[in-house]
GUDRENFI-534155 format. One record per residue: residue number from 1; residue in three letters; chain; x, z, y of N, C-alpha, C in turn. Coordinates in Angstrom, 3 decimals, always signed. Layout:
# GUDRENFI-534155
[NUM, ALA, A, [X, Z, Y], [X, Z, Y], [X, Z, Y]],
...
***
This chain:
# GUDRENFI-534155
[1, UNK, A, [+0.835, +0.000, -1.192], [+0.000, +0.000, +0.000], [+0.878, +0.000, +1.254]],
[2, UNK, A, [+0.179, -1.070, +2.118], [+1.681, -1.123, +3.316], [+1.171, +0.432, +4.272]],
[3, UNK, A, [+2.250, +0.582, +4.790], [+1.927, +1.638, +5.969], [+1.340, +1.393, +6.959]],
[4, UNK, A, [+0.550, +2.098, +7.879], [+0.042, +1.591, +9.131], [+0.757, +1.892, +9.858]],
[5, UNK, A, [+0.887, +0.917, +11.153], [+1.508, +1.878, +11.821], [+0.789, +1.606, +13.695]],
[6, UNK, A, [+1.037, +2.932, +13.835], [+0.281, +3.406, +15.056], [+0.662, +2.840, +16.129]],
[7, UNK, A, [-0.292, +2.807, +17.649], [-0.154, +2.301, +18.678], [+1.375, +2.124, +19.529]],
[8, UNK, A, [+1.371, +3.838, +19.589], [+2.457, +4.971, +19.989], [+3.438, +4.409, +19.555]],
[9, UNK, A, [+3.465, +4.066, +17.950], [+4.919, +3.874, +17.181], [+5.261, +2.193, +17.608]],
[10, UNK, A, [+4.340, +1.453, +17.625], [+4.290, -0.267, +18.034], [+5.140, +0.444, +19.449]],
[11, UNK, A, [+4.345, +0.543, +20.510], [+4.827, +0.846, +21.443], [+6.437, +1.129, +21.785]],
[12, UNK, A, [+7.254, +2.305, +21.031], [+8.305, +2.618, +20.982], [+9.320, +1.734, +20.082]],
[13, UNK, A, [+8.798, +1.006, +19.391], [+9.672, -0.227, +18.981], [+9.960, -1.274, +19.894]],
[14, UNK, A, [+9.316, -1.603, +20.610], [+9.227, -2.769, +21.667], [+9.823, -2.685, +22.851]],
[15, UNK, A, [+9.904, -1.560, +23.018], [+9.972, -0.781, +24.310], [+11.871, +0.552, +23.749]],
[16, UNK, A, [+12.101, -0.100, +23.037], [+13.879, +0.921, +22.810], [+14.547, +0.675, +24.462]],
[17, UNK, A, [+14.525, -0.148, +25.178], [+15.926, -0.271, +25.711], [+15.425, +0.917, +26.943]],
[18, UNK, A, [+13.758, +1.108, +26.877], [+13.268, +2.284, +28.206], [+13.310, +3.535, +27.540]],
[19, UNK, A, [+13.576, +3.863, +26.264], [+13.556, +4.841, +25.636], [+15.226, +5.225, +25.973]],
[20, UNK, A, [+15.824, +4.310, +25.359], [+17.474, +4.208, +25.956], [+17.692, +4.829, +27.345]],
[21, UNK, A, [+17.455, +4.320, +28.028], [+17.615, +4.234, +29.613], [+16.732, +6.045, +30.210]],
[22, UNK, A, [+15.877, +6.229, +29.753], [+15.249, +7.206, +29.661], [+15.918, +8.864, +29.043]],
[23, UNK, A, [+16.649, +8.310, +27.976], [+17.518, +8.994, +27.503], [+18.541, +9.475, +28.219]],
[24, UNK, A, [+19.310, +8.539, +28.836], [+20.438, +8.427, +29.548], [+20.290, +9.366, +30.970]],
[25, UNK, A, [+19.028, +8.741, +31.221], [+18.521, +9.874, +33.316], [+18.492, +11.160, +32.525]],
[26, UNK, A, [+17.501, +11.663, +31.271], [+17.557, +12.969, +31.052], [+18.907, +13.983, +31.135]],
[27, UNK, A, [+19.732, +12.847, +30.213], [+20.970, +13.708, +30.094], [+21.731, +13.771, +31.648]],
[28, UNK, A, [+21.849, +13.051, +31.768], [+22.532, +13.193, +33.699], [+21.634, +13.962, +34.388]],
[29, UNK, A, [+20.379, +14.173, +34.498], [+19.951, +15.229, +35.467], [+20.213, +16.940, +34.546]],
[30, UNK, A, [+20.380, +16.767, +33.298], [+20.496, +18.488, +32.673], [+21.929, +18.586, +33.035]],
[31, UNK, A, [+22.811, +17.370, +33.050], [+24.402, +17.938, +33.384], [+24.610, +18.130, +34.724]],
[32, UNK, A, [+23.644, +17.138, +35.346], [+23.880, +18.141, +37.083], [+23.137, +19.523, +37.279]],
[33, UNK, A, [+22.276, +19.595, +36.350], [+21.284, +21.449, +36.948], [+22.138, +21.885, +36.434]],
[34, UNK, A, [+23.232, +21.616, +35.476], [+24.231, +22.684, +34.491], [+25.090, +22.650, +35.259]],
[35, UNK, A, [+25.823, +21.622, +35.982], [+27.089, +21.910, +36.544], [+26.938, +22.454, +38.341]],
[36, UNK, A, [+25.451, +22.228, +38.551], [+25.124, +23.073, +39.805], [+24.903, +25.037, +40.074]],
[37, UNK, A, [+23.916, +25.109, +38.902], [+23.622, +26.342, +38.355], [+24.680, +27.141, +37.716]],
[38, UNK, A, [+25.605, +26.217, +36.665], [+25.738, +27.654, +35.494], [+27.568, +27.583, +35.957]],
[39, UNK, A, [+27.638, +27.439, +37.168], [+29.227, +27.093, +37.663], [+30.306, +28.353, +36.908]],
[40, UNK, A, [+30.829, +28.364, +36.378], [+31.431, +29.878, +35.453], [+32.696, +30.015, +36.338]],
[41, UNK, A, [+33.230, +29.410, +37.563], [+34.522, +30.026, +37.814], [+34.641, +30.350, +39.496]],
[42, UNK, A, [+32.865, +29.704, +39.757], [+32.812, +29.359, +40.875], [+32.095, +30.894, +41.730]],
[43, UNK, A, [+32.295, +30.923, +42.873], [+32.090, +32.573, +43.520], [+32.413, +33.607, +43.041]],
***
């Protein structure tokens, strides 16, 4: 029996390179609140 597969999941196949790119802003905005906030040598 084939699998179905869902809207959501169609969606995120078609759509990798905004999932990519999406990926990429997350991680650059947590390494600037980290390197703004959790400064360990700074004051």
């Amino acid at each position: 029996m084939a699998q179905k597969i869902t809207k959501t999941q169609r969606f995120m196949m078609k759509n990798w390179i905004v999932q990519f790119f999406r990926f990429l802003y997350l991680n650059t905005k947590i390494l600037f609140v980290v390197a703004k906030g959790h400064g360990g040598t700074r004051n």
